[in-house]
C-alpha positions in Angstrom: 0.0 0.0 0.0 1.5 3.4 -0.4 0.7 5.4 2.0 0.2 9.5 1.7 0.2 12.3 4.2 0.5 16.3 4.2 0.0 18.0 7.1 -0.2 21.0 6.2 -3.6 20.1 4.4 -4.7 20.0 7.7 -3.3 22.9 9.3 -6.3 25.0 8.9 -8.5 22.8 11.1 -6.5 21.8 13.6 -6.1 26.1 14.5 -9.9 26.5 14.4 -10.2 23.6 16.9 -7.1 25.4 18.7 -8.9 28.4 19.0 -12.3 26.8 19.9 -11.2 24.9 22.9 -8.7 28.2 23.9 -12.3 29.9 24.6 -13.4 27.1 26.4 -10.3 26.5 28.7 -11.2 30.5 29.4 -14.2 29.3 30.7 -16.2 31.3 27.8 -19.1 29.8 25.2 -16.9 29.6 21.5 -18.9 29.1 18.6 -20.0 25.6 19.8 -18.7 23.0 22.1 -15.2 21.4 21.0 -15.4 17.5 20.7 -12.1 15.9 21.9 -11.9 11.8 20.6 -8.8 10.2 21.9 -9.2 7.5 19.8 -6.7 4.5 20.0 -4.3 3.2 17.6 -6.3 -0.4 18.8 -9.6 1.0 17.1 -7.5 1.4 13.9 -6.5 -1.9 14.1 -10.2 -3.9 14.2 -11.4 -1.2 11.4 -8.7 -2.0 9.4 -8.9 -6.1 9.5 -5.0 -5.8 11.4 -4.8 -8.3 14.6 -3.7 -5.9 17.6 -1.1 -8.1 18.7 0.8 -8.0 15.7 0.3 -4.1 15.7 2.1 -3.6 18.8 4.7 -6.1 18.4 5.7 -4.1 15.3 7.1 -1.4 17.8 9.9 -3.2 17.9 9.6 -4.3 14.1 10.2 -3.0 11.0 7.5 -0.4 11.3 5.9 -0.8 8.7 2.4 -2.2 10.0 2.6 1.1 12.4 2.7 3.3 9.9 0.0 2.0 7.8 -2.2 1.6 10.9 -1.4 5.3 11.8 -1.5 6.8 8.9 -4.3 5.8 7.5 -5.5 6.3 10.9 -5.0 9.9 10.7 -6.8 10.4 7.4 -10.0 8.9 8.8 -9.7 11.2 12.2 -9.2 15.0 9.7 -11.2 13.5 6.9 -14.2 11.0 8.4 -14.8 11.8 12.1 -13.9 15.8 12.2 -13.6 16.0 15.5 -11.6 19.5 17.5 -7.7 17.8 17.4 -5.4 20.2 17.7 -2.1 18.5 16.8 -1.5 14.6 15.1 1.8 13.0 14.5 2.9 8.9 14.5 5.7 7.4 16.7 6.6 3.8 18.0 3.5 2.9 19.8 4.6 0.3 22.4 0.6 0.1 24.4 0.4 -0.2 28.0 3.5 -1.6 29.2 5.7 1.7 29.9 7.0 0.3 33.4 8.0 -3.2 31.7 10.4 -1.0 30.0 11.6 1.1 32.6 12.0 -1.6 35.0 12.9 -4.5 32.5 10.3 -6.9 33.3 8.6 -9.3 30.8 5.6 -8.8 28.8 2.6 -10.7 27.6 1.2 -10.5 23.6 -2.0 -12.2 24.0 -3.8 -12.8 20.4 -5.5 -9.9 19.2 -5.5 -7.6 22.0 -3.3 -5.3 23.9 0.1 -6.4 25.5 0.1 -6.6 29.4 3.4 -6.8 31.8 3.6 -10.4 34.0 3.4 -10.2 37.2 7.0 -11.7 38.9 6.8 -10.5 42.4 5.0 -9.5 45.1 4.7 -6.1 46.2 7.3 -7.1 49.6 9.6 -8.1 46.4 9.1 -5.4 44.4 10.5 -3.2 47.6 13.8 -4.7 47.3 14.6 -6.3 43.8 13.0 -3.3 41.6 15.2 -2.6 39.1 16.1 1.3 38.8 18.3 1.5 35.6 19.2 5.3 34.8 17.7 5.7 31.2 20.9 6.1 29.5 21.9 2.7 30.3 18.6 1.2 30.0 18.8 -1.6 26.9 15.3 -1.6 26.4 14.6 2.2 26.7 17.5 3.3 24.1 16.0 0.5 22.0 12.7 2.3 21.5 14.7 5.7 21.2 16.3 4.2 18.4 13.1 3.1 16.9 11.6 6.5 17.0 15.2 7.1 14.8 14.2 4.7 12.6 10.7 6.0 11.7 11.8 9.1 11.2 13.9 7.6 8.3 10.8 6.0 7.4 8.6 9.2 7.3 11.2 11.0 5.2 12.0 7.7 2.8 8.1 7.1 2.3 7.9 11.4 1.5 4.8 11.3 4.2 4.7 15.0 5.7 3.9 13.9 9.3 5.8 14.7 12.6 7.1 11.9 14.6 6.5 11.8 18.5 8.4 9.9 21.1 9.5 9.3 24.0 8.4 7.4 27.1 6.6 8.1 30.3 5.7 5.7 33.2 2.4 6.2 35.2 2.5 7.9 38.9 3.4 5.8 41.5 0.3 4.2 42.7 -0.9 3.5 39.0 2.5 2.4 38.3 2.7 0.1 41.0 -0.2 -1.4 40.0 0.4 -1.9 36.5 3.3 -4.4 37.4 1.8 -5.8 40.8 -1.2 -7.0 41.7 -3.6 -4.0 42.0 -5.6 -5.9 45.3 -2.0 -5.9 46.7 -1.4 -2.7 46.4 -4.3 -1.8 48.1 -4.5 -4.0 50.8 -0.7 -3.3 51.8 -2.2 0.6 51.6 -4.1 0.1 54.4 -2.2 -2.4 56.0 1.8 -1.4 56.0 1.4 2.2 54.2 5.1 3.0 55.2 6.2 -0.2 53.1 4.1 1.2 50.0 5.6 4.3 50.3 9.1 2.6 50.1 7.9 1.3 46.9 6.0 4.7 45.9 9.4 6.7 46.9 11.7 4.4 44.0 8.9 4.8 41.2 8.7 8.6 42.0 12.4 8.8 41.5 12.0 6.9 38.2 9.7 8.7 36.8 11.8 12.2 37.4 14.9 10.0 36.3 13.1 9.3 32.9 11.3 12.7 32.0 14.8 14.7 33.0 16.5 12.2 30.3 13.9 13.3 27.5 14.5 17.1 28.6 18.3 16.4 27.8 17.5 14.4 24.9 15.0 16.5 22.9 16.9 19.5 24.2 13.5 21.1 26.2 12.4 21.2 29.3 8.8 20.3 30.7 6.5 22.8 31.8 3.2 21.1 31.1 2.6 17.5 32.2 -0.3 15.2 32.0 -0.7 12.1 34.3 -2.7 8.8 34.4 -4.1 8.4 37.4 -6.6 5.5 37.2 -6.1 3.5 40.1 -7.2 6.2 42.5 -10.4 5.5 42.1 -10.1 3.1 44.6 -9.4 4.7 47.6 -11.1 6.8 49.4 -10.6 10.7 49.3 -8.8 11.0 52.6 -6.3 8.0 51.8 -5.8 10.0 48.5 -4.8 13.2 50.0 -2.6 11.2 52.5 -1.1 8.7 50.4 -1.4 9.4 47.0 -2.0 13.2 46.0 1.6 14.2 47.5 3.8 12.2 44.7 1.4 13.8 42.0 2.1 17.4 43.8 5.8 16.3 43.5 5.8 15.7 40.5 3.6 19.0 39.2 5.4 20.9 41.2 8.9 19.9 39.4 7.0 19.5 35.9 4.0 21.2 35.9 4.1 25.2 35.9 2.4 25.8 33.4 -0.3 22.7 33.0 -1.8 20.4 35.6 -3.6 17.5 33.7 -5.0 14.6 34.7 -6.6 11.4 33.5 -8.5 9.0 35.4 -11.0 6.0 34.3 -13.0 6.6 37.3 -14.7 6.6 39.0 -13.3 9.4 40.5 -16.1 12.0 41.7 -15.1 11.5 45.5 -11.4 13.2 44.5 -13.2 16.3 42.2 -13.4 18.7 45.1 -9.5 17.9 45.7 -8.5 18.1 42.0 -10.1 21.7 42.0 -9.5 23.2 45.1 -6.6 21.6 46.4 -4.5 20.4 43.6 -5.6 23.3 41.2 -6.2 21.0 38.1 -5.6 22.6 34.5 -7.5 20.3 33.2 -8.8 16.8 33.3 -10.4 13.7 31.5 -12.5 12.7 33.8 -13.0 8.6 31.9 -15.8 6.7 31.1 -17.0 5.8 34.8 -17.6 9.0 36.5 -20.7 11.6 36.1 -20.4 14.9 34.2 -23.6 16.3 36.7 -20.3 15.9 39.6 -17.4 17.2 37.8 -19.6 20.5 36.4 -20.3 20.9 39.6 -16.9 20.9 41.5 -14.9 22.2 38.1 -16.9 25.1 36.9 -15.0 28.3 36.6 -11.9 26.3 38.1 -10.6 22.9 35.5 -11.3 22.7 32.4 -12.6 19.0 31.6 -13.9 16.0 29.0 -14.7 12.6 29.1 -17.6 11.2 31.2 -19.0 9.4 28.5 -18.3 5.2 28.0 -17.0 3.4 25.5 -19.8 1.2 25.6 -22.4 3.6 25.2 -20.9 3.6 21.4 -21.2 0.1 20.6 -24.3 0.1 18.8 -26.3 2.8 16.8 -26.7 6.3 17.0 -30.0 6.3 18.6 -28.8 3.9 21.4 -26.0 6.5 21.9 -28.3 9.7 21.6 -29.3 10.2 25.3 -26.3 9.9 26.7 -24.8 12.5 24.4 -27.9 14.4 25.1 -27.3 14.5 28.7 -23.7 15.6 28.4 -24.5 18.6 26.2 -27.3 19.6 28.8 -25.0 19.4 31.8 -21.5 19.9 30.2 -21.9 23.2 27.8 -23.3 25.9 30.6 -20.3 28.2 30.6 -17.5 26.6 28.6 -14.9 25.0 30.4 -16.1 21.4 29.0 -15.4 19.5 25.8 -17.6 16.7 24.5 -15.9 13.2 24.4 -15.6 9.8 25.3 -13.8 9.4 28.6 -9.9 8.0 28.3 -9.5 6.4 24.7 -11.7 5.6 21.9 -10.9 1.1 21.9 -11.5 -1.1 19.5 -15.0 -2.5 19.8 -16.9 1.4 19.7 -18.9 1.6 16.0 -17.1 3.7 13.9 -20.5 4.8 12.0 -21.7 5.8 15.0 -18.7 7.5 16.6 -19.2 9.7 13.4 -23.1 9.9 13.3 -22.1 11.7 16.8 -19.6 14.0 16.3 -21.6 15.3 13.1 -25.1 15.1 15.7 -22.8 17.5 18.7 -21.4 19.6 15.4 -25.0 20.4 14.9 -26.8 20.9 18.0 -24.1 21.6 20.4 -24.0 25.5 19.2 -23.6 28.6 21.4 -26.4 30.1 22.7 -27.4 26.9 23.6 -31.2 25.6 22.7 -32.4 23.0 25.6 -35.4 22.1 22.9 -32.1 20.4 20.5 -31.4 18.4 23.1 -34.0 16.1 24.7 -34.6 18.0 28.0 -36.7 16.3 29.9 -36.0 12.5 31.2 -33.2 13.6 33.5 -35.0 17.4 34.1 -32.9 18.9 37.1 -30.2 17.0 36.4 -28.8 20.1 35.1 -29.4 22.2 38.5 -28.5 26.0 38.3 -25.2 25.5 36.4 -23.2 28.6 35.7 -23.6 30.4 32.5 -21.6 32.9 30.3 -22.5 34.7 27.2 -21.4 33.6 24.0 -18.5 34.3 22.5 -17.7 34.4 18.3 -20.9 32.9 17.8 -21.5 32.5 14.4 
């Protein structure tokens, strides 16, 4: 197949979507709602008949299958689904197995799915054989650095127009712990031996400044703007968060995050929204699939910027299975900016591509400034929406 990509064809719609979600991160009404779809490489890969497995094994391939995947990945996203992206680019996509790489530990490629990191040891174990390899000396860490070299030769040889990402980042320390342990270990040990968690906690914290400082020096920048994955949380209570978990995050904002707080989280989350605003002063967050937009309106207006709220799931079938849902978030969400419409977390394989861009083209439409209640089904859920802030539109058109 030979594969074509410019761009600068697209230039002129990623800076509209720029500009419309800018309003709304001001907490003002743009034209209409931006619509963020963080749609998965995955999702690609069971629309275009490619078994996932052998997509992420690629990484470490020849490429080739990655680019296609991505590529023509990208056309569909500017050309099919139109949602508000403000940036693309392709890079060695390795999925969910950061820490396996960090911490050389082995990894599973089940058929047809996602790859997943074996669990070896127990969370006692992980305490004192935990490998911390400084990044320069890491094997499989310069590996994928060299990959990312490689398909930049690629980009150039093939004449595709295209930037190429890269780099590597591992998860905060209780999702990271948990993405190589046992998460009910983690937990239990949380409550049980907290001191011996935060002996574990203290040596992923330290990774994860180890590995971000090593990008800084190898991209030549420095980080100002960071977003972390924080899905695990959703476990513990609020109290055990702000105690236990919230004060690596800080750490880590605080070294890397001056001028952006972000945040993802699968949720559910709501019992933590009061602490993301008010405490940790959030930039912005996607608040996942599991948690309720009627909370995180209600604890982020004026204050985070946010998306997500919506499930994967609700976008399995057709667009009027998925219509009240969407419904509902445009009633709660738009009041006063400071929301995007999307699916929580990322887009997987498995949502209805027809009806992921039935929707967009359905929020496109009735999702304008000054909003019109009548557009959007008011009624089932009537006081859902409460007394939600408003704001007067802004370059309505």
């Amino acid at each position: 197949m030979v594969l074509t990509f410019d761009v600068e064809r697209y230039r002129p719609q990623m800076e509209e979507a720029r500009q419309r979600i800018q309003m709304a991160q001001q907490f003002q009404e743009p034209d209409r709602v931006p619509i963020i779809m963080q749609v998965g490489n995955s999702f690609f890969c069971k629309m275009f008949g490619v078994n996932i497995r052998d997509y992420y094994l690629d990484a470490f391939g020849d490429l080739d299958l990655q680019l296609e995947v991505q590529i023509r990945g990208l056309k569909w996203l500017f050309e099919e689904l139109g949602d508000d992206r403000t940036s693309c680019g392709v890079q060695p996509d390795i999925g969910p197995i950061q820490e396996a790489l960090m911490f050389d530990l082995p990894v599973e490629y089940p058929d047809d799915t996602s790859p997943w990191i074996v669990r070896t040891m127990s969370l006692p174990e992980a305490v004192e054989k935990l490998k911390l390899i400084p990044p320069e000396e890491n094997p499989r860490i310069q590996q994928l650095f060299r990959q990312r070299e490689k398909m930049k030769e690629k980009v150039e040889r093939y004449k595709l127009r295209v930037p190429v990402w890269g780099g590597l980042q591992i998860h905060p320390p209780l999702s990271a712990a948990c993405g190589f342990l046992e998460p009910e270990e983690v937990m239990v040990y949380l409550y049980d031996d907290p001191q011996l968690v935060h002996r574990l906690f203290e040596k992923l914290l330290l990774a994860f400044c180890m590995l971000r400082d090593f990008q800084d020096r190898y991209f030549g920048t420095k980080t100002t703007s960071i977003w972390l994955a924080d899905d695990h949380s959703a476990f513990v209570s609020d109290e055990m968060y702000r105690q236990h978990i919230m004060p690596y995050n800080m750490l880590i904002y605080a070294r890397y995050g001056i001028n952006g707080r972000h945040l993802h989280a699968d949720g559910p989350n709501d019992h933590h929204f009061d602490t993301y605003a008010n405490i940790m002063k959030l930039t912005s967050m996607d608040i996942g699939g599991f948690s309720d937009i009627k909370n995180a309106k209600r604890a982020f207006a004026g204050k985070v910027f946010f998306w997500g709220g919506l499930n994967c799931k609700d976008f399995y079938y057709d667009f009027a299975h998925a219509k009240p849902v969407v419904d509902r978030a445009l009633r709660i969400g738009m009041p006063g900016g400071g929301f995007a419409f999307g699916i929580g977390g990322e887009v997987y394989a498995g949502v209805n591509p027809d009806t992921l861009c039935q929707v967009v083209a359905y929020v496109k439409q009735v999702g304008r400034y000054p909003m019109n209640p009548e557009l959007l089904g008011a009624g089932e859920d009537e006081g859902d929406e409460g007394n939600l802030p408003t704001a007067p539109a802004v370059g309505t058109t």
